[in-house]
C-alpha positions as a printed Julia matrix, in Angstrom:
412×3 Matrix{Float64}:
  -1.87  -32.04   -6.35
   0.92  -31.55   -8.83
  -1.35  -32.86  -11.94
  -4.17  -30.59  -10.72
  -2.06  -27.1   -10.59
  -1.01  -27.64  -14.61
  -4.85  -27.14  -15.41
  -5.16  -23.45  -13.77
  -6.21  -21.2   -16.64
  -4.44  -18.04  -15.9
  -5.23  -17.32  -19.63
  -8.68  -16.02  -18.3
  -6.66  -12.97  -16.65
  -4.94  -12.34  -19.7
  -5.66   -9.88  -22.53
  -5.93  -12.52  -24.93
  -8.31  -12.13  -28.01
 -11.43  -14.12  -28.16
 -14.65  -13.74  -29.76
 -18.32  -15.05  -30.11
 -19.18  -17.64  -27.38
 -15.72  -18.13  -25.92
 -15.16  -14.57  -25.65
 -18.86  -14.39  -23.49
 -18.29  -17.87  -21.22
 -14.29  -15.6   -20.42
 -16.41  -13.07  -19.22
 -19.02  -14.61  -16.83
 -16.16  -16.48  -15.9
 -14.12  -13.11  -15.03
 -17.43  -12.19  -13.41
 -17.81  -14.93  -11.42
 -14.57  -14.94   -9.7
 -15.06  -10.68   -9.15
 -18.4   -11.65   -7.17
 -16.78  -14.49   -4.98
 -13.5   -12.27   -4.68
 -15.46   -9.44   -3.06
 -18.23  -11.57   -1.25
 -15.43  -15.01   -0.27
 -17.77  -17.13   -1.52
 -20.92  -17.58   -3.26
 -23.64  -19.86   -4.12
 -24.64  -20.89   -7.91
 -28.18  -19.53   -7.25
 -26.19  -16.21   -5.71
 -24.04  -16.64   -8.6
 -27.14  -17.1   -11.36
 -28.52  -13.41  -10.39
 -25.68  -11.43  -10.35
 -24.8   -12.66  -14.05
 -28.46  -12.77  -14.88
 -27.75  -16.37  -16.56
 -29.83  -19.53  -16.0
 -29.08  -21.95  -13.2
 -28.13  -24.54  -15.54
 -25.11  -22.39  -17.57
 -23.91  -20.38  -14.0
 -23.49  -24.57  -13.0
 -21.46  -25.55  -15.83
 -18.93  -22.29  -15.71
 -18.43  -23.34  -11.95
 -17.68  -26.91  -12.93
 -15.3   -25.63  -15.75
 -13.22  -23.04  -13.19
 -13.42  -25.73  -10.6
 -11.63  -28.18  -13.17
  -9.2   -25.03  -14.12
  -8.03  -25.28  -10.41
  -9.46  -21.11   -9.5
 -12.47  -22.45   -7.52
 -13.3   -24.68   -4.79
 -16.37  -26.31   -3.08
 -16.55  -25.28    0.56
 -19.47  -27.4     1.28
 -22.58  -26.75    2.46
 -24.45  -23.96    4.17
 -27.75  -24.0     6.04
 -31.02  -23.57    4.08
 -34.61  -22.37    5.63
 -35.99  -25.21    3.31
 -35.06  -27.53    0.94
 -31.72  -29.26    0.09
 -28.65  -27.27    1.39
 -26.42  -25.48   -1.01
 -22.98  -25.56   -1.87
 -20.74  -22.46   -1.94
 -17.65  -21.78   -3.77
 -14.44  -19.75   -3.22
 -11.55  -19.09   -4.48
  -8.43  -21.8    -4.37
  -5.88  -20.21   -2.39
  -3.36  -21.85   -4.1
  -3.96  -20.93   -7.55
  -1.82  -18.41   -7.64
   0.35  -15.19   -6.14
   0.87  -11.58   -6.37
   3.95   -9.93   -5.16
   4.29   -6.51   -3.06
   7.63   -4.74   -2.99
   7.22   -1.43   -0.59
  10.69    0.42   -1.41
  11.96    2.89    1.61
  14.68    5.43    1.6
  17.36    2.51    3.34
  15.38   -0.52    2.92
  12.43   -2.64    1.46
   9.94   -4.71    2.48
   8.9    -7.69   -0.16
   5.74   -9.86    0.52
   3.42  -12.63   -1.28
  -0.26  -12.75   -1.36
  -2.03  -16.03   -2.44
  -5.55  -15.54   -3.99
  -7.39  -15.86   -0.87
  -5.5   -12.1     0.11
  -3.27  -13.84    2.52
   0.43  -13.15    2.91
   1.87  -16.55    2.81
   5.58  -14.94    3.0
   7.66  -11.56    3.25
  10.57  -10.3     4.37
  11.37   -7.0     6.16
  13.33   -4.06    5.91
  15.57   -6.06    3.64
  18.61   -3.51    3.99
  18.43   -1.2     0.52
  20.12    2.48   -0.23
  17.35    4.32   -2.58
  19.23    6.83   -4.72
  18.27    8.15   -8.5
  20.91    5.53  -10.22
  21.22    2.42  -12.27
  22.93    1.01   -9.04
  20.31    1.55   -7.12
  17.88    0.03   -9.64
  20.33   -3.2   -10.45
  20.11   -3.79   -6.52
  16.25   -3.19   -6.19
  15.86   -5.64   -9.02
  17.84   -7.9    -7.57
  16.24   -8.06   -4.6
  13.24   -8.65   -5.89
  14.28  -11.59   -7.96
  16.38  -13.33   -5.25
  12.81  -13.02   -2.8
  11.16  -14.76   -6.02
  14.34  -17.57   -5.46
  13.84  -17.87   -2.11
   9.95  -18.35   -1.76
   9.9   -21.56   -3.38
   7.09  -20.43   -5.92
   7.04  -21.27   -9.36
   7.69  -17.96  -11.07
   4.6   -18.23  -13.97
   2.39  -18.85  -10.56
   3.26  -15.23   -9.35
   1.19  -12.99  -11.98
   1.7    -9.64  -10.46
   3.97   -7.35   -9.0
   2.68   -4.18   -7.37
   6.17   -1.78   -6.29
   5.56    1.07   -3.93
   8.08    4.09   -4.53
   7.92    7.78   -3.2
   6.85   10.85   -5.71
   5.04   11.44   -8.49
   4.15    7.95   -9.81
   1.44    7.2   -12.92
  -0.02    4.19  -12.22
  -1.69    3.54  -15.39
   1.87    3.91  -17.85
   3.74    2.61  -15.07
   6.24    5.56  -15.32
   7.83    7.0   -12.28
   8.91   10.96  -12.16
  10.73   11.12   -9.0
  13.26    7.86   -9.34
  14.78    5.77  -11.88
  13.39    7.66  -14.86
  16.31    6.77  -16.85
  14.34    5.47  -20.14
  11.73    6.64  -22.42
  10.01    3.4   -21.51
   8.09    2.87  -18.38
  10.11    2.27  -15.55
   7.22   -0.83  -14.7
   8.23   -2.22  -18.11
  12.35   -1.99  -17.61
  11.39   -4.23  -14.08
   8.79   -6.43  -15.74
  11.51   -7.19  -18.48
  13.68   -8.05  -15.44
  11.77  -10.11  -13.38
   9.74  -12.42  -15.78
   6.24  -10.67  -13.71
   3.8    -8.32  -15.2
   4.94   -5.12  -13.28
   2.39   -2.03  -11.59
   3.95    1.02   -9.89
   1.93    2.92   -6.96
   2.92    6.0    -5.0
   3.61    4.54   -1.51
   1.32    6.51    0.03
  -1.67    5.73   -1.85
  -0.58    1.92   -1.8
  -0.36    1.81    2.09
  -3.87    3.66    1.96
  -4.93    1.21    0.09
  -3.41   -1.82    1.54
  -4.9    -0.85    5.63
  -8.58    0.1     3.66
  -8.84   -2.85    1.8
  -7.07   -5.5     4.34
 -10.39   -5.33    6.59
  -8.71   -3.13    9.45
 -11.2    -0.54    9.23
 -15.01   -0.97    9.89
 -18.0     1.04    8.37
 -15.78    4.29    7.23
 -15.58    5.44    3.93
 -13.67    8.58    3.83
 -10.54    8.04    5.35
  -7.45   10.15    4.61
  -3.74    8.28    5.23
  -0.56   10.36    6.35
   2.95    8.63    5.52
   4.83   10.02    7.72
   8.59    9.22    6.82
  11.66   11.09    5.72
   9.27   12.91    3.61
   5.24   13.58    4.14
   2.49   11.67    2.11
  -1.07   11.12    1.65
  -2.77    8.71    0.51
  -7.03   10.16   -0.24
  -9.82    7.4    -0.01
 -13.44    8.96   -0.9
 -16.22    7.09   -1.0
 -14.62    3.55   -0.53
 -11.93    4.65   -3.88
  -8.61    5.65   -3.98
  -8.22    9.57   -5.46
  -6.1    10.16   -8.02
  -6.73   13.41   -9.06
  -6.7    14.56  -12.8
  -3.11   13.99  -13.43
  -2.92   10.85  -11.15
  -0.64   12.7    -8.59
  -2.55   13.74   -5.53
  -0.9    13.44   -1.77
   1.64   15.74   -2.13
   0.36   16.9     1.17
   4.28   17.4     2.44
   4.28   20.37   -0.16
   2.02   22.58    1.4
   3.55   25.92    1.6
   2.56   26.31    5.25
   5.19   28.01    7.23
   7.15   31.42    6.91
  10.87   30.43    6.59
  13.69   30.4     4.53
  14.09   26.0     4.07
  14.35   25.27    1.06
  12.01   21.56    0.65
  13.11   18.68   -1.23
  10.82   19.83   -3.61
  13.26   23.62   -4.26
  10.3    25.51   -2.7
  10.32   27.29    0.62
   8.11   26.81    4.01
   6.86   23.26    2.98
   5.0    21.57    5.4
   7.71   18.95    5.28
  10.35   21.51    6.49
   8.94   21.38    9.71
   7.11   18.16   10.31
   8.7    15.26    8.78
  11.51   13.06    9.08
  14.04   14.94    7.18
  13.01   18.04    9.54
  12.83   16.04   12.97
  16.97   14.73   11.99
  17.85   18.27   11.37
  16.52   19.57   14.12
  18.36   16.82   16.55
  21.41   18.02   14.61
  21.12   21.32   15.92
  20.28   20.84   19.47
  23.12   18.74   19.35
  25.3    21.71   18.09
  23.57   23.84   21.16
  24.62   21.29   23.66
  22.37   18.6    24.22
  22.97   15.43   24.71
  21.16   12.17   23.02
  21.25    8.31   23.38
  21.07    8.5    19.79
  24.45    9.13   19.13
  26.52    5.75   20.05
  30.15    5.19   20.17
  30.5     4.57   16.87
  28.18    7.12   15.43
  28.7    10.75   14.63
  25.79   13.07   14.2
  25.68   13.51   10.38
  25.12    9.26   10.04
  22.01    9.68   12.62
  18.96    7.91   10.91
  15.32    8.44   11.38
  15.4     4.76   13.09
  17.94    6.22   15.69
  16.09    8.7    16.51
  12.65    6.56   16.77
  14.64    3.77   18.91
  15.61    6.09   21.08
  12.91    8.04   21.91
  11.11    4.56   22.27
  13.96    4.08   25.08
  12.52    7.22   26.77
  15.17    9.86   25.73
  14.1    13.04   26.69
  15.78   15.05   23.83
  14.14   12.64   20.87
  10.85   12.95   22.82
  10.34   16.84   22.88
  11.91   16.82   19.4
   8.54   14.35   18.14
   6.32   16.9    20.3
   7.55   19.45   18.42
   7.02   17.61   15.09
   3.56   16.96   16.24
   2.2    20.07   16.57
   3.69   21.15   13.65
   1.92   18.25   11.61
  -1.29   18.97   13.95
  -1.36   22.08   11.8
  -1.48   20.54    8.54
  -3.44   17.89    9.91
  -5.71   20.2    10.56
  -6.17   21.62    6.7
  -6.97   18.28    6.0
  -9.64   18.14    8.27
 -11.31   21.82    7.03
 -11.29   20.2     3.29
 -12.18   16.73    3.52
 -14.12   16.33    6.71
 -13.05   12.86    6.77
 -14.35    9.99    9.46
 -10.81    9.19    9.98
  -7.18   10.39    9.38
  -4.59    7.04    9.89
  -0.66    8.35   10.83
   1.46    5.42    9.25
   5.13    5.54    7.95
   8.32    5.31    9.81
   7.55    8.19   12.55
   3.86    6.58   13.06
   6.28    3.78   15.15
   6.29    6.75   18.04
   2.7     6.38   18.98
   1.59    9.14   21.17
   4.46   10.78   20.84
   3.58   12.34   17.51
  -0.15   11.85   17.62
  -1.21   13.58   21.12
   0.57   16.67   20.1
  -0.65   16.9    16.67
  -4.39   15.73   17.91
  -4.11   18.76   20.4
  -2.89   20.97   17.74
  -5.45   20.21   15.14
  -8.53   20.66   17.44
  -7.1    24.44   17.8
  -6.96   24.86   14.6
  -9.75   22.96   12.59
 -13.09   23.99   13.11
 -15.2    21.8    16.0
 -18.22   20.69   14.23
 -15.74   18.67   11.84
 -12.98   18.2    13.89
 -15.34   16.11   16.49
 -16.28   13.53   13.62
 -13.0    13.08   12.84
 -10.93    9.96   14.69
  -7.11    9.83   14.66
  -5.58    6.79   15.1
  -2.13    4.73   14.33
  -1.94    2.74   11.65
  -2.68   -0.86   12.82
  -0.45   -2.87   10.05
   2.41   -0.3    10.76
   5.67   -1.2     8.62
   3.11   -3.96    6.66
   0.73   -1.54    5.05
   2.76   -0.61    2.05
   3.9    -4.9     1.01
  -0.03   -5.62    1.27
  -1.2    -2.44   -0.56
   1.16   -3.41   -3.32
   0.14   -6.91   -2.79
  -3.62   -5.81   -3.3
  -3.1    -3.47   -6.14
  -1.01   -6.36   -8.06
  -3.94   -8.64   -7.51
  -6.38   -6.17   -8.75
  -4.99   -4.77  -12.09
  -4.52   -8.87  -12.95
  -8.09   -9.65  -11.73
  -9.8    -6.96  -13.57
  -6.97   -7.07  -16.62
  -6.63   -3.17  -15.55
């Protein structure tokens, strides 16, 4: 097996310069593996129409990637007539793209064979994210000691997609919200680090990404994903694509200026949507019932109220504390509200909740689903499902994981 992984040609997914017929046999090549990525495998006559090349030459640039160690013969299928064909995928093997999903106080790291399966990942890998070269030295070195750890050759691992909150652009790979400490690209300064070709995604776009694209959804095609964590997200798929926008930052859903008070947002504006229904709002308002009285299973021992954490709360509520409980109604119909913009735009078949406060269940989604139908109209608001996200804390490491694979795939 050893001799056989030294022949993979991962110079086919590089940027290299070739011309005439080298440059042309890279390309069906490139093609080929495209078609059997999105269809899992393929046939050579399959294979000979969607490149529009003879039998013969489709034959011999299977035989060359299944000597380069990227395809495989799967055997046989069954055949109305004639002699039965062989199909080919992809050698799962062959290499692995890495997903790092940062969080505000930890980070989940995964890796993704070529076959799209997580062969390993660790959780909530404990992680303070701040705007400082500290934080960044620790982020990095998480990242390389996973890489240690996994038992992977590093030049087998050709990607790394990293998740981070704000304003990212994923095609320079420079991040306005964190660690924007350089002129150069922030995807650069960790690429340098790590030895990997680098890609930065807004979180909430990569978890959108990662629960369309992981086969948990079924025929829909406009599907709209909320991050609900400290802060509010969205992640916009139309069509079957991710939506960018012109300037590559849509989402910001959080900065809605929907309500009539005097918080000031993370953001410096006032009446944010995120002043009332996300995670920073939900801990400071169980810091003020608290001041008015109340009492909380969240606060242990050998906690005081200002070190409460969004996980407190959530564990908690999960253990059927009454305060925590109304406090996530309350959030809920606040988010129902913007939920319900959402729906009045985009009309989509589906709205996802993920993040940290999606953990609650139908603590935060009956409210807002109640709140929403009163305020969307009916005619789109009864087309629309609303549902928890089904890969939960997972979404974000196999977005990033996806988007990795992707940009090195399709040398984007």
């Amino acid at each position: 097996m050893a001799s056989k992984r030294k022949k993979v040609n991962f110079e086919l997914f590089s940027l290299g310069s070739s011309s005439g017929v080298a440059y042309k046999n890279k390309a069906l090549k490139k093609q080929i593996i495209q078609f059997i990525d999105n269809r899992g495998s393929s046939s050579i006559t399959e294979l000979s129409k969607e490149l529009t090349t003879s039998v013969p030459k489709t034959t011999a640039l299977v035989g060359e990637l299944i000597t380069e160690w990227l395809l495989q013969d799967e055997g046989k299928i069954d055949s109305t007539g004639g002699r039965r064909a062989s199909v080919f995928g992809l050698v799962s093997d062959a290499c692995f793209f890495l997903g790092v999903d940062v969080k505000k106080y930890h980070i989940n790291v995964g890796l993704m064979d070529f076959q799209k399966r997580m062969v390993t990942h660790k959780d909530k890998l404990p992680f303070k994210m701040e705007n400082t070269a500290e934080s960044l030295k620790k982020l990095i070195q998480l990242i390389k000691d996973f890489i240690s750890h996994s038992q992977i050759e590093r030049a087998r691992i050709l990607g790394c997609g990293i998740n981070l909150t704000g304003r990212i652009n994923q095609h320079t790979g420079h991040s306005y919200s964190f660690y924007h400490f350089k002129e150069e690209p922030l995807a650069e300064v960790i690429q340098q680090e790590i030895g990997i070709p680098a890609y930065l995604e807004n979180d909430s776009r990569s978890m959108a990404f990662g629960e369309f694209y992981s086969g948990e959804l079924s025929s829909e095609r406009n599907v709209l994903f909320v991050n609900l964590d400290y802060g509010i997200g969205l992640g916009i798929v139309v069509d079957g694509k991710i939506y960018y926008g012109r300037s590559g930052f849509s989402g910001e859903f959080g900065h809605i200026p929907l309500f009539d008070n005097e918080i000031i947002c993370h953001c410096g504006k006032k009446g944010c949507l995120e002043t009332e229904a996300s995670g920073w709002a939900l801990i400071r308002k169980f810091k003020e019932r608290l001041e008015k009285g109340s009492s909380s299973s969240a606060v242990k021992k050998n906690t005081s109220a200002s070190e409460i954490t969004l996980e407190d709360i959530i564990t908690a509520a999960k253990n059927e504390d009454t305060l925590c409980i109304e406090l996530l109604s309350e959030i809920g119909e606040q988010l129902g509200k913007g939920l319900a913009v959402l729906i009045n735009v985009f009309n989509p078949e589906l709205i996802i909740l993920g993040g940290t406060l999606s953990e609650t269940g139908d603590y935060i989604r009956l409210p807002a689903r109640s709140v929403l139908n009163k305020f969307s109209l009916s005619l789109m608001n009864n087309d629309t499902s609303l549902r928890i996200s089904r890969l939960g804390e997972r979404a974000g490491v196999i977005g990033a994981c996806l988007i990795a694979r992707l940009k090195v795939i399709n040398n984007t």
